[in-house]
C-alpha positions as CSV (number, residue, x, y, z in Angstrom):
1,X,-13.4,0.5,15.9
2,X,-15.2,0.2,19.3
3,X,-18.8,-0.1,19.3
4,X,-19.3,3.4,19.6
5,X,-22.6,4.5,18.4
6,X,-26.4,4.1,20.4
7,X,-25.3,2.4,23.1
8,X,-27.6,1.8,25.6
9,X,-26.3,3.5,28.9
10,X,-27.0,4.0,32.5
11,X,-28.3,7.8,33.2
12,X,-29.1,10.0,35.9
13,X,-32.7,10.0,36.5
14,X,-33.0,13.3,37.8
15,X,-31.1,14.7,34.4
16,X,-33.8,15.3,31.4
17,X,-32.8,13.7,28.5
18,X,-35.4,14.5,25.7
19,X,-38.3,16.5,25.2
20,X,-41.3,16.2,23.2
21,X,-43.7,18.9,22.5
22,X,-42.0,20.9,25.6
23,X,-42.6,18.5,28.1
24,X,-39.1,16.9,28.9
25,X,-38.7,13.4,29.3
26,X,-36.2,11.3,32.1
27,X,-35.0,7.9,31.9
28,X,-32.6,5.8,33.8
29,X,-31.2,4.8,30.4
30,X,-30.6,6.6,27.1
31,X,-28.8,6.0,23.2
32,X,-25.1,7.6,24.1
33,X,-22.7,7.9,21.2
34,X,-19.3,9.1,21.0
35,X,-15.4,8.0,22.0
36,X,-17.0,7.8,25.6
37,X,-18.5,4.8,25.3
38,X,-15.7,3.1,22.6
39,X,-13.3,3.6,25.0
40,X,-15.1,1.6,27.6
41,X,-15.6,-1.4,25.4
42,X,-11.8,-1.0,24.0
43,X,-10.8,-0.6,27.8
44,X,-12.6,-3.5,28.9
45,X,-11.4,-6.3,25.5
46,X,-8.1,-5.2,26.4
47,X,-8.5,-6.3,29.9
48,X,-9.6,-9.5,28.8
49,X,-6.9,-10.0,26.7
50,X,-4.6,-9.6,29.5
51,X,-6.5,-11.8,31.8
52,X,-6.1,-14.4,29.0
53,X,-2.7,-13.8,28.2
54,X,-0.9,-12.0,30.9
55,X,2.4,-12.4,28.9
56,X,1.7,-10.2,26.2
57,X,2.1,-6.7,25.8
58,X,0.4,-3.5,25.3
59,X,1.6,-3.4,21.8
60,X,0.8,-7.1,21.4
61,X,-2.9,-6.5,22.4
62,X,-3.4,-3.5,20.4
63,X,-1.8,-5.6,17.2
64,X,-4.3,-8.7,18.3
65,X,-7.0,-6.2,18.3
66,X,-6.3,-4.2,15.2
67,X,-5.6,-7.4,12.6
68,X,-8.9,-9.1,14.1
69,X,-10.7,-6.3,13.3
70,X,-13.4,-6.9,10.9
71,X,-14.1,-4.6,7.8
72,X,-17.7,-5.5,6.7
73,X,-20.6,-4.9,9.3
74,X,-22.9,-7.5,10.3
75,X,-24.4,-8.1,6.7
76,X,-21.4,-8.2,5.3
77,X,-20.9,-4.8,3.6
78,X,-18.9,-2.2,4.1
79,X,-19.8,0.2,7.2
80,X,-21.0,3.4,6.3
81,X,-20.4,7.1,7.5
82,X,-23.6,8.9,8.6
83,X,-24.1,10.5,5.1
84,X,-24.3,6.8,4.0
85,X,-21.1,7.5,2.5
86,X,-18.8,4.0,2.6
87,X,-16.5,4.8,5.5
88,X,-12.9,4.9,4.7
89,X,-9.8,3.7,7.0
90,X,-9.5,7.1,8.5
91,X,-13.1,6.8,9.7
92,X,-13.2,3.4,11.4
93,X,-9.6,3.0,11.9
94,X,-9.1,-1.3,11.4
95,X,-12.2,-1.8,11.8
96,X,-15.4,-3.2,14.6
97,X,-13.3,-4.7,17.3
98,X,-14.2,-8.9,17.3
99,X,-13.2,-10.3,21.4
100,X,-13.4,-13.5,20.1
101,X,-10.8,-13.3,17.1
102,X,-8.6,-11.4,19.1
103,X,-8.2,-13.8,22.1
104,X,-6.6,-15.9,19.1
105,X,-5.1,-14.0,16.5
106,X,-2.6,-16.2,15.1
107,X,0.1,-13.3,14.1
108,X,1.1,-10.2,16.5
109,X,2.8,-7.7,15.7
110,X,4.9,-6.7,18.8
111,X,6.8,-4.0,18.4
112,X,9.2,-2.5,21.3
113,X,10.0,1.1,22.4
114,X,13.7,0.4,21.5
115,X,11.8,-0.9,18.0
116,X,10.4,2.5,17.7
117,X,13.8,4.6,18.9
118,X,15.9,2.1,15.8
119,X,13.3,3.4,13.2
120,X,14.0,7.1,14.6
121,X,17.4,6.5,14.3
122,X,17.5,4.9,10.3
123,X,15.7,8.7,9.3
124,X,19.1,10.3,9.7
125,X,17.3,13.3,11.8
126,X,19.3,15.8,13.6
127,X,19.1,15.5,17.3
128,X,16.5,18.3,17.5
129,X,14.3,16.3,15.0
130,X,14.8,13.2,17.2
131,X,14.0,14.6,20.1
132,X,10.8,16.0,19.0
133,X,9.9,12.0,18.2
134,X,11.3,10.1,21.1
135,X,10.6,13.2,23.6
136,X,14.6,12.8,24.7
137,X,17.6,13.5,22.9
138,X,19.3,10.3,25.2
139,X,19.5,8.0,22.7
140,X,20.6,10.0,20.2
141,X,24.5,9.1,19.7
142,X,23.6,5.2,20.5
143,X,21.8,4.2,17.1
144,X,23.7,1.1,16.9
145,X,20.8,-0.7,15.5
146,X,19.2,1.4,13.5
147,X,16.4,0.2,11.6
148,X,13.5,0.9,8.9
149,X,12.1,-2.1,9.4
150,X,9.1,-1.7,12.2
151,X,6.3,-4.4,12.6
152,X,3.1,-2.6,12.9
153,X,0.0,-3.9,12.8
154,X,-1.5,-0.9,10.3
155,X,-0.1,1.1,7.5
156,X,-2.3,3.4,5.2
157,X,-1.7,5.2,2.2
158,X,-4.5,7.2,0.6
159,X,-4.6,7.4,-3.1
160,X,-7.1,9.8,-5.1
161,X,-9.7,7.8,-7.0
162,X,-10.0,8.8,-10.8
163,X,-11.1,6.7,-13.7
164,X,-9.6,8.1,-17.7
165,X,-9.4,6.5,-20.3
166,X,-11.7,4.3,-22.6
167,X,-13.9,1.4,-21.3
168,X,-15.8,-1.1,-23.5
């Protein structure tokens, strides 16, 4: 996950931002959250990534990005939701986003579109199912290759949590 959350922003000065006892306040800065200011920080380590290795791809820097990622916040302990719930894997995706780790990440996963079209083709779909998929019904009677086997940097499977039984 990109930082995403009170991040210290430029503002228009002329906008109000907050109000206090119905006088309203302007800054040239305010706390922004949202995907609007993830996406700039995601945008810009990709960037660098490419600067540092121009060879790579765009599924190569999403895989150095994503296995990088680390899973415990800056004590060490799981991030947490805004209920103070523990965030799962569908709330922080792989994780807070580390530039450093990412410039090295010792394993990518890079995975091609004709990667993606082979594991389209091992699912036996019919050519309308296909199409919906890969968006073109082109490669659809050249599946030479296919394949189930797709290298991606994140799988998840969510299991229901229940304890039964006797504990001592």
């Amino acid at each position: 996950m990109a930082p995403g959350v009170l991040i210290l922003a430029a503002f228009p000065p002329n906008i109000f931002s907050e109000s206090i006892q119905n006088i309203e306040l302007s800054s040239d800065y305010e706390l922004r959250s949202g995907t609007s200011m993830a996406a700039s920080h995601a945008s810009g380590i990709a960037a660098m990534l490419k600067g540092a290795h121009p060879e790579w791809s765009t599924s190569a820097i999403r895989s150095s990005m994503m296995t990088t990622a680390n899973h415990l916040d800056s004590t060490q302990k799981p991030f947490r939701e805004d209920d103070n719930m523990i965030a799962t894997p569908r709330d922080m995706g792989a994780g807070n986003v580390d530039p450093n780790r990412a410039l090295d990440p010792g394993l990518l996963y890079d995975a091609t579109p004709q990667d993606y079209i082979n594991l389209i083709c091992s699912m036996n779909f019919t050519e309308e199912q296909f199409k919906t998929f890969a968006r073109s019904s082109a490669n659809y009677n050249n599946c030479s290759n296919p394949s189930a086997d797709l290298n991606y940097p994140s799988f998840i499977a969510l299991y229901p949590f229940s304890l039964e039984g006797n504990f001592t």
